[in-house]
C-alpha positions in Angstrom: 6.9 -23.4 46.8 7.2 -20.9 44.3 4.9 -17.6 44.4 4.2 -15.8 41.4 4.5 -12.4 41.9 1.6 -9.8 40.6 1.8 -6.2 39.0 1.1 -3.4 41.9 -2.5 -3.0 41.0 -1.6 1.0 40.3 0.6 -0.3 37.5 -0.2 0.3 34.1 1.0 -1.2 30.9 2.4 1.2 28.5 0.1 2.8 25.8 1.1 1.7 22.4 0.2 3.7 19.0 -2.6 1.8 17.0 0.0 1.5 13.9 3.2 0.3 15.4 5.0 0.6 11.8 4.6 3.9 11.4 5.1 5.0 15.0 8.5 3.7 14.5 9.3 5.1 11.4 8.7 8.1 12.8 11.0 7.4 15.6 14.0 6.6 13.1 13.6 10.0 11.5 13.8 11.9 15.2 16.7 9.7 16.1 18.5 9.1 12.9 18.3 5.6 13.5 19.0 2.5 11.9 17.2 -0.7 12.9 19.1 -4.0 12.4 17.4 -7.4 12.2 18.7 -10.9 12.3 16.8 -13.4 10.1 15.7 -15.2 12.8 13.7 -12.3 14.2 9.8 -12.5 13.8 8.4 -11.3 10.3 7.2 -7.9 11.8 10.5 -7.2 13.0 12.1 -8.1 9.6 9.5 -6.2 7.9 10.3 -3.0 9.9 13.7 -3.4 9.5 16.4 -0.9 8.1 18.9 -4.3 7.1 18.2 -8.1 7.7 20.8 -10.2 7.4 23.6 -12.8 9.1 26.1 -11.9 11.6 28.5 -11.0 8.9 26.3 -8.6 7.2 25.1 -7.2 10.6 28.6 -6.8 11.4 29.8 -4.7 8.2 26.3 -3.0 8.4 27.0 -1.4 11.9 30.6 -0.9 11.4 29.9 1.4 8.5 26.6 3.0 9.1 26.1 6.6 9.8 23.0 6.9 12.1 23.4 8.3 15.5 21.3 5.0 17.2 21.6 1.9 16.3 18.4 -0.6 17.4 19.4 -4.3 17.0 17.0 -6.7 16.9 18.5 -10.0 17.6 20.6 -11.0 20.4 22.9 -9.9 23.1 26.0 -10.4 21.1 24.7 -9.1 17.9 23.9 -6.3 19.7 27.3 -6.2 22.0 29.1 -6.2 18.3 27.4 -3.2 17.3 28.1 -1.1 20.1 32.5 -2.7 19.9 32.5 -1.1 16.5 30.2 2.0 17.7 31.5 3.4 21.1 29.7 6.8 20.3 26.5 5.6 19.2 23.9 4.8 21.5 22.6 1.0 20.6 19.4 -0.4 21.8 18.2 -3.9 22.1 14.5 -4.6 22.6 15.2 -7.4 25.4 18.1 -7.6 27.5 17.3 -11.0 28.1 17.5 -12.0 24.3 20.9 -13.7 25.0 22.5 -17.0 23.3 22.3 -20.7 24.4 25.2 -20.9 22.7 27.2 -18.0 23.9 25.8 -19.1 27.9 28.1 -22.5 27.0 31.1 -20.7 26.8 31.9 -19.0 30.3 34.8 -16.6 30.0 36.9 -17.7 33.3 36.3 -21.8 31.9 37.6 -20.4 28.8 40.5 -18.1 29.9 41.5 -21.5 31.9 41.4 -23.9 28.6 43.1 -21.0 26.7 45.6 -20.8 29.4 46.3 -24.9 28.7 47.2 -24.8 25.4 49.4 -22.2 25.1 50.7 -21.3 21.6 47.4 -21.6 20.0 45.8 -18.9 17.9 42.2 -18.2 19.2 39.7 -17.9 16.4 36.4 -17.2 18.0 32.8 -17.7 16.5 30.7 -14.3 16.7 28.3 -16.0 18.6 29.9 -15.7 21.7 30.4 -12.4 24.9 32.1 -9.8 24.5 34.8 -11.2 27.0 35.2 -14.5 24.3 35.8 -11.9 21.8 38.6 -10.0 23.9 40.7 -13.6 24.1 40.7 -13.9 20.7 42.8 -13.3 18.0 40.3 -13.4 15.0 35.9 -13.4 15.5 33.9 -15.6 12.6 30.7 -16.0 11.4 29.1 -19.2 9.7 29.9 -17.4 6.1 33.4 -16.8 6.8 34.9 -19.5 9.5 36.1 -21.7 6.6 37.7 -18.7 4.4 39.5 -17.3 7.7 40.7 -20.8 8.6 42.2 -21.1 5.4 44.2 -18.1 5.7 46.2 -19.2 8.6 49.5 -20.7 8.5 49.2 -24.9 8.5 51.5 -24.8 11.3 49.7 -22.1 13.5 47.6 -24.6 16.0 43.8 -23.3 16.1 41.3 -23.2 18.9 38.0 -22.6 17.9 35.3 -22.0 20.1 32.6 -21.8 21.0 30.6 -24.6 18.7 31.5 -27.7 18.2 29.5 -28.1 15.6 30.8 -25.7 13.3 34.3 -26.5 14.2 33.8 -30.0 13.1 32.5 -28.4 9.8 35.6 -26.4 9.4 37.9 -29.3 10.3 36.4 -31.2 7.1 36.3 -28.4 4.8 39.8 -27.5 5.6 41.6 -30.7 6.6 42.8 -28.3 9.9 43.6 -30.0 13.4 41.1 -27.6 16.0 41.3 -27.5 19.3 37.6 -27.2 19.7 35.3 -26.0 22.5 32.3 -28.2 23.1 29.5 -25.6 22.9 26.3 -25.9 21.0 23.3 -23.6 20.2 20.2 -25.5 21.5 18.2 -24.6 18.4 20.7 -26.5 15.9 21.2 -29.2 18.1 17.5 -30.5 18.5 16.8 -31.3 14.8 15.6 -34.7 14.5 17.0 -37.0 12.3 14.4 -39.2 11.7 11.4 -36.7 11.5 13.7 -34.9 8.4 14.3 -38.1 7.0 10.5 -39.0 7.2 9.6 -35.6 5.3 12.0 -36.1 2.5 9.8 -39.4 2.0 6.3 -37.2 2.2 8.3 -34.6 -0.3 11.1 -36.3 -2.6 11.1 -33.2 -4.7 11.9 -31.3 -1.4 15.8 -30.2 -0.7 17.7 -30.5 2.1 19.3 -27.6 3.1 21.0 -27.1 6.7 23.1 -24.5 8.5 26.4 -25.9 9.8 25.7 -25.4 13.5 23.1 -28.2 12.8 24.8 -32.0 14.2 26.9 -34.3 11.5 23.4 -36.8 11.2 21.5 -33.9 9.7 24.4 -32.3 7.9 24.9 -35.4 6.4 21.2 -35.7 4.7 22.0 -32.3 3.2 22.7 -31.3 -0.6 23.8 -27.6 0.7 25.1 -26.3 4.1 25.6 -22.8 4.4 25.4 -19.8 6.5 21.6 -18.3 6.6 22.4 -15.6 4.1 23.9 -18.8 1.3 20.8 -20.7 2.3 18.9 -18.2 1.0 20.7 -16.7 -2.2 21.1 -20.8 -2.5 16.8 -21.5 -2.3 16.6 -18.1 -4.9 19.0 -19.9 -7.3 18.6 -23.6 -6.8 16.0 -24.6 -9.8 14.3 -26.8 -7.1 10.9 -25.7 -6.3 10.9 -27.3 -2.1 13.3 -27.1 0.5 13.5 -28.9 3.9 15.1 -25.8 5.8 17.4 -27.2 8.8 18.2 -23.9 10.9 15.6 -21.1 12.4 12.2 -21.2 10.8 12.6 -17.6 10.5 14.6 -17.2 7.5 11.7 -18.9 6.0 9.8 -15.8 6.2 12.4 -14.0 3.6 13.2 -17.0 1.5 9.4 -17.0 0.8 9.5 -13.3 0.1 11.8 -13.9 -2.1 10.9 -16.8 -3.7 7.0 -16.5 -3.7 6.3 -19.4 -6.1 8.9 -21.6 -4.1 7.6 -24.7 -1.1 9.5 -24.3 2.3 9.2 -26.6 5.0 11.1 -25.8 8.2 12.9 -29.1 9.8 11.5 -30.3 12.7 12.9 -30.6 16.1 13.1 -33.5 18.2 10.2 -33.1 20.2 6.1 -31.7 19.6 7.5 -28.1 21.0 8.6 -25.0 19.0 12.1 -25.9 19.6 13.0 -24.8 16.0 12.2 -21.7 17.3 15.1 -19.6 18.7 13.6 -18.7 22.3 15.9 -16.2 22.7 15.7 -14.5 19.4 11.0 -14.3 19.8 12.3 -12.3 22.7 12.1 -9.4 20.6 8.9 -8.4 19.9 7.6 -4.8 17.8 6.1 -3.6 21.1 9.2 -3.8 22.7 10.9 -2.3 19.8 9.1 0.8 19.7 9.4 1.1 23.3 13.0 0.5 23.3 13.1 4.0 20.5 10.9 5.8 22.8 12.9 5.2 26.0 16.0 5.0 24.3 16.5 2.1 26.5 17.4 -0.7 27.3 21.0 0.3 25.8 23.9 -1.9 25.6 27.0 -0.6 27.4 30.8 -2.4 28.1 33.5 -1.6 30.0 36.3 0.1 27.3 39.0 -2.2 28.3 36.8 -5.4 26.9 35.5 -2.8 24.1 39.3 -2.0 22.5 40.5 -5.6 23.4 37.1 -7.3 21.5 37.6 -5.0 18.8 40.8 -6.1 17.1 39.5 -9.7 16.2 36.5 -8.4 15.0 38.5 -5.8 12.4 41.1 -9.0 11.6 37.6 -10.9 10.6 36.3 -7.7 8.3 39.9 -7.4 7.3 40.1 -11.2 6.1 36.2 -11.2 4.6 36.6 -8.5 2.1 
């Protein structure tokens, strides 16, 4: 029997300003801080946002940025990244639960082990993945870059990549490489349905199919692009197609229709009648919980220095090999 548990009837919710947007731009000038947002975040957090971009953006964005806080709205290891390249600054995430389905699949003592058996192998790691991952390897990707990096290594340097299988499979046929590949998967990606897409390209022929490679090979396949989110959305700005079928987080919708006001997107659907397109970790975030996290300069994201300094070498290799 499971008993829900209620609020101490002395407990009070926290007082919020009536204009959230400008409470918090008031808290960036106190605090000199910069607030980083994933696509995927919800449209108020985007629309608040300093910088909105992928992982490799994000990346460059808090490596390079002068502010004394950083507030990342996204996920656990988004926000972990930040604070590897930015021991001093303090960095802030909205919800410490906002972690990554994907990133849970890869547990660092499983992967230590299947490092441990194939010994030899150079460990290229997807950013989407703890900061412990990111210590074992030798060079941290993103969805824009996982190809370019691949490339760069020697043909006879054996590969693991981990942690998505899907991605690796998508690098394997871009670059004809042999990957050892760890069989993780993001939940969101991986609950497109085939049929429903294929069933809205018959409502909309004029529509485009355009996926993210984490997405499986039977939706990947019904797509004229795949890119990371930042080339799907220079890609629906430049395409002269006036629709788009969108197979990754609906919330890159919300800034492909900014910036292409004139333009039809229709987010893919998932598998089932939920909101599983949604990213439940990423709606985590909310603006109240943004503000608060300003005003309470917490909950703030700290590591132990030895996974810090050990994390942060792939991640330069993978700025290094980017620019």
């Amino acid at each position: 029997m499971f008993i829900t548990a209620l609020p101490p009837k002395n407990s009070l919710a926290p007082i919020l300003p009536q204009d959230l947007f400008e409470a918090i731009q008031a808290l960036k000038q106190k605090l000199n801080a910069i607030i980083l947002a994933h696509y995927y975040q919800d449209p108020d957090i985007q629309d608040v946002a300093d910088y909105i971009g992928d992982s490799l953006e994000l990346s460059r964005k808090a490596a390079n940025t002068k502010a004394d806080v950083i507030v990342f709205a996204g996920v656990h290891f988004m926000a972990e990244t930040a604070k590897i390249l930015n021991p001093d600054k303090l960095v802030l995430l909205p919800d410490l639960n906002a972690g990554c389905s994907l990133a849970d699949t890869c547990p660092p003592d499983a992967f230590a082990a299947f490092k441990a058996a194939h010994p030899g192998h150079l460990v290229v790691s997807y950013i989407n993945c703890s900061a412990e991952i990111k210590a074992m390897s030798d060079i941290i990707c993103t969805s824009s870059n996982a190809v370019k990096i691949v490339r760069q290594i020697p043909e006879d340097q054996p590969i693991i990549f981990a942690p998505d299988r899907n991605l690796g499979r998508y690098v394997m046929e871009q670059t004809g490489r042999d990957l050892v590949i760890w069989q993780g998967a993001c939940i969101v990606h991986e609950n497109f349905s085939e049929k429903k897409i294929v069933q809205l390209k018959i409502e909309h022929p004029e529509a485009e199919i355009i996926a993210h490679p984490e997405c499986e090979p039977p939706i990947l396949r019904h797509a004229s692009y795949i890119g990371s989110t930042t080339a799907l959305l220079k890609y629906s700005q430049q395409s002269p197609n006036q629709a788009f079928i969108v197979a990754t987080e609906p919330g890159i919708i919300h800034q492909m229709q900014k910036q292409a006001p004139d333009k039809h997107f229709i987010a893919a659907p998932p598998m089932s009648s939920c909101a599983c397109n949604e990213c439940p970790y990423m709606r985590l975030n909310t603006l109240d919980k943004l503000y608060l996290a300003m005003k309470n300069r917490t909950p703030e994201i700290t590591l132990p220095e030895e996974i810090r300094v050990a994390a942060l070498r792939p991640i330069q290799r993978m700025l290094e090999m980017s620019a």
